[in-house]
C-alpha positions as CSV (number, residue, x, y, z in Angstrom):
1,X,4.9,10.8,-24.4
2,X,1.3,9.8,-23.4
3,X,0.1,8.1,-20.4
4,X,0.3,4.6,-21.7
5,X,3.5,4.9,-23.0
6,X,4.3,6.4,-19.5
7,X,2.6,3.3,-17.6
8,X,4.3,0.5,-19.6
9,X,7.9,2.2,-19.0
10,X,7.4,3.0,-15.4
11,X,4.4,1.1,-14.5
12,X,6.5,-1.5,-12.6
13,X,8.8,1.2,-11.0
14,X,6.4,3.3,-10.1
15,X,4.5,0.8,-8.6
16,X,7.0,-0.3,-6.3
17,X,7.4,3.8,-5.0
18,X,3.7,3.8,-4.9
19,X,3.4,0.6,-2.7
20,X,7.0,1.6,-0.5
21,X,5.3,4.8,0.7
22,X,1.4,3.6,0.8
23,X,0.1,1.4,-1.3
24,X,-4.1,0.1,-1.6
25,X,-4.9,2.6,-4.3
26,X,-2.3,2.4,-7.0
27,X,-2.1,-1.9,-6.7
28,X,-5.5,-2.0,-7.1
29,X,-5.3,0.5,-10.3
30,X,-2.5,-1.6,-11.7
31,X,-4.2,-4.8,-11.2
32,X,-6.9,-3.4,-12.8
33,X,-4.9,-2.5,-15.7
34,X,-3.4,-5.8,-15.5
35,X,-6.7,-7.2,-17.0
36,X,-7.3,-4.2,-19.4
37,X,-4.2,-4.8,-21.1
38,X,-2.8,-2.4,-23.6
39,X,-0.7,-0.8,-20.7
40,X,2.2,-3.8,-20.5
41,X,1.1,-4.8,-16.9
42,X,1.1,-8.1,-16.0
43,X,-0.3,-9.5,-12.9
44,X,2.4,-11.9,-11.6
45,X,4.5,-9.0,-12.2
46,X,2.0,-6.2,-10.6
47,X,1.6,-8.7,-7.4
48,X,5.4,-9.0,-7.4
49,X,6.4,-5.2,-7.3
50,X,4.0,-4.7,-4.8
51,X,5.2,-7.1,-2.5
52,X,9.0,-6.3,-2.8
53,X,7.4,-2.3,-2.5
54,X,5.3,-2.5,0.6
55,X,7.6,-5.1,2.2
56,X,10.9,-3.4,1.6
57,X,9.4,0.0,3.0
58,X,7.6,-1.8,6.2
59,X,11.4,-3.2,6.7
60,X,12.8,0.3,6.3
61,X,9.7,1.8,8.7
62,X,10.4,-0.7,11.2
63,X,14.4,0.1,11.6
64,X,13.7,3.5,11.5
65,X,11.4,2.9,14.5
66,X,14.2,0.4,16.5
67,X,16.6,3.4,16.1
68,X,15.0,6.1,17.0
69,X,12.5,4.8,18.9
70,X,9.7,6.2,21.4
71,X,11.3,9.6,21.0
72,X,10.8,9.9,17.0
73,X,6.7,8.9,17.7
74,X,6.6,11.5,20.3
75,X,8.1,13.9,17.9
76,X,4.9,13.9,15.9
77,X,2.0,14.9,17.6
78,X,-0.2,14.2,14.9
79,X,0.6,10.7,15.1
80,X,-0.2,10.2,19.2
81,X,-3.8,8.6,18.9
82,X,-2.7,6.2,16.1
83,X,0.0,5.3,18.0
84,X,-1.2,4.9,21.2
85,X,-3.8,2.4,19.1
86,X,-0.9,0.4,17.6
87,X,0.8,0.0,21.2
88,X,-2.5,-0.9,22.5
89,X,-3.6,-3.4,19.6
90,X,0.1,-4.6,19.7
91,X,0.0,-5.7,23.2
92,X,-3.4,-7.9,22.8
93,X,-2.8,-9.1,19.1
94,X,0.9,-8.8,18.5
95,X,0.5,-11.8,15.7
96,X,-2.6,-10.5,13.5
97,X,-2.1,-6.9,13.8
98,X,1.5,-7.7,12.7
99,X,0.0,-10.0,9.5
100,X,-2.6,-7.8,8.9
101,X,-1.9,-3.9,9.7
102,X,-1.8,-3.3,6.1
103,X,-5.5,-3.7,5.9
104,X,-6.1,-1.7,9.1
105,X,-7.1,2.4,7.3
106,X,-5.7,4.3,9.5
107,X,-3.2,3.3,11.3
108,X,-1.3,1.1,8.0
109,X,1.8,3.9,8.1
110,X,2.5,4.4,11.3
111,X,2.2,0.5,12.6
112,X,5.9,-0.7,11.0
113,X,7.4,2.4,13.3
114,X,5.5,1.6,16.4
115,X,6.3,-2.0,16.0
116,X,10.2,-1.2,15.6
117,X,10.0,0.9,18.9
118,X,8.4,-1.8,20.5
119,X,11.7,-4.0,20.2
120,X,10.1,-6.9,18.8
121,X,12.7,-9.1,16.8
122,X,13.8,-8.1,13.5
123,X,13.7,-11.9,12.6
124,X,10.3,-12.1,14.1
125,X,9.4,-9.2,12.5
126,X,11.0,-10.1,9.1
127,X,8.9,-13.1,8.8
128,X,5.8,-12.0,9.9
129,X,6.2,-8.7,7.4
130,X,7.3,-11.1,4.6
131,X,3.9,-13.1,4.8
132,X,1.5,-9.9,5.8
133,X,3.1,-8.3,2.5
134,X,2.5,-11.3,0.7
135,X,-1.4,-12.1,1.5
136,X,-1.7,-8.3,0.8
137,X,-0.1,-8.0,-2.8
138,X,-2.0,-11.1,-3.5
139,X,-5.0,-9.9,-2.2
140,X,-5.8,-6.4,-3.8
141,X,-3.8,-7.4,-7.1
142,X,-6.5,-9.7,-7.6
143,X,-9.3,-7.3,-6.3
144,X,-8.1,-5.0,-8.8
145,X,-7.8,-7.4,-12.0
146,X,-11.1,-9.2,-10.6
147,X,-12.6,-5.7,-10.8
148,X,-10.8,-5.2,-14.5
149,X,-13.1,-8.9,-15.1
150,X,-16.0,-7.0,-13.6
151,X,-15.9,-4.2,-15.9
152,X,-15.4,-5.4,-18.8
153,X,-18.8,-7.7,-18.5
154,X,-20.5,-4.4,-17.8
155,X,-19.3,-2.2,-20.2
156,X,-17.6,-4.4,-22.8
157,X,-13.9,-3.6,-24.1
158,X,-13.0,-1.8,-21.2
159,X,-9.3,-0.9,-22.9
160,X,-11.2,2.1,-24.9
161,X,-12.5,3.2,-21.4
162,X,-9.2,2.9,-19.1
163,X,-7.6,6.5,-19.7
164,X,-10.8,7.8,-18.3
165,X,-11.0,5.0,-15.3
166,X,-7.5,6.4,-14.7
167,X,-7.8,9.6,-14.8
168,X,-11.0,9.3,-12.5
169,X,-8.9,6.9,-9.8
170,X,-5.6,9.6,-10.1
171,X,-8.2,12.7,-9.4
172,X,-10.0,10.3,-6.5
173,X,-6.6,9.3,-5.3
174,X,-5.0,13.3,-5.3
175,X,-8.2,14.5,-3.7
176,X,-7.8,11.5,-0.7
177,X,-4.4,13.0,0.1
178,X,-5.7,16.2,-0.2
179,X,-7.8,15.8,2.7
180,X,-5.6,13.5,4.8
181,X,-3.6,16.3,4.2
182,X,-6.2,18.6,5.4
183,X,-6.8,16.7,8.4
184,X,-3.4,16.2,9.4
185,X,-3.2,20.2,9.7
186,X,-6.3,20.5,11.8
């Protein structure tokens, strides 16, 4: 089975895992192959897996956070300066950093569990997260099939170029969490 054959049986799936657990890289790689074509993305569809992915795991980071609260953030140390940033930021901003943690780097995973801990209301939380998840599918699915629109003007057919765009965006993306990795341990 070859990558393309992988993509258009998985693609949706896997972009719902990818965008539960992170998110920025692989929605703007799938909205770029959106516009390629040949890979059996479709943007409406792209934008919508994202969403239900990145909302669904913020949801899941959130409770995870009201249960276990301050104890399960003090429980990772490497956490503590993000944290204390998302308490801080929280207490000034509650409204935007809620809509808008997701395009925070740097602090995007560990805001849903700070926030839980916080107490804020689930229903407050569920409506704010439902929009912020929202503007952000929308937002880098179309950076990423605008930047399919951009490519192809440059180089032309861009469909007998996206194996090698992916492959170059998986390496880019394994070597990022590589070194957060890296990091992390230092």
């Amino acid at each position: 089975m070859d990558l393309q054959q992988l993509i258009s049986d998985y693609g949706y799936f896997a972009l719902f895992i990818g965008t539960y657990l992170e998110g920025e890289t692989i929605l703007l790689i799938a909205g770029f192959l959106a516009h390629a074509g040949g890979m059996g993305l479709e943007l409406p569809y792209v934008i919508l897996s994202a969403f239900l992915g990145t909302f669904a795991g913020d949801q899941t980071f959130f409770y995870i956070g009201r249960l276990k609260g301050i104890s399960f953030l003090e429980k990772r140390p490497h956490w503590h300066s993000k944290t204390d940033k998302v308490f801080d930021m929280l207490h000034r901003h509650q409204l935007p950093v809620i809509l808008g943690f997701r395009f925070i780097y740097g602090i995007r995973n560990v805001t849903p569990f700070v926030i839980g801990a916080s107490r804020l209301s689930p229903l407050k939380f569920f409506i704010l997260n439902f929009l912020g998840a929202l503007i952000w599918a929308v937002s880098f699915g179309l950076i990423g099939y605008q930047f399919g629109d951009i490519a192809e003007r440059v180089m032309g057919d861009v469909a007998q170029y996206q194996a090698y765009f992916l492959a170059a965006l998986v390496a880019i993306g394994l070597f990022l969490f590589w070194r957060s990795g890296q990091k992390r341990e230092k």
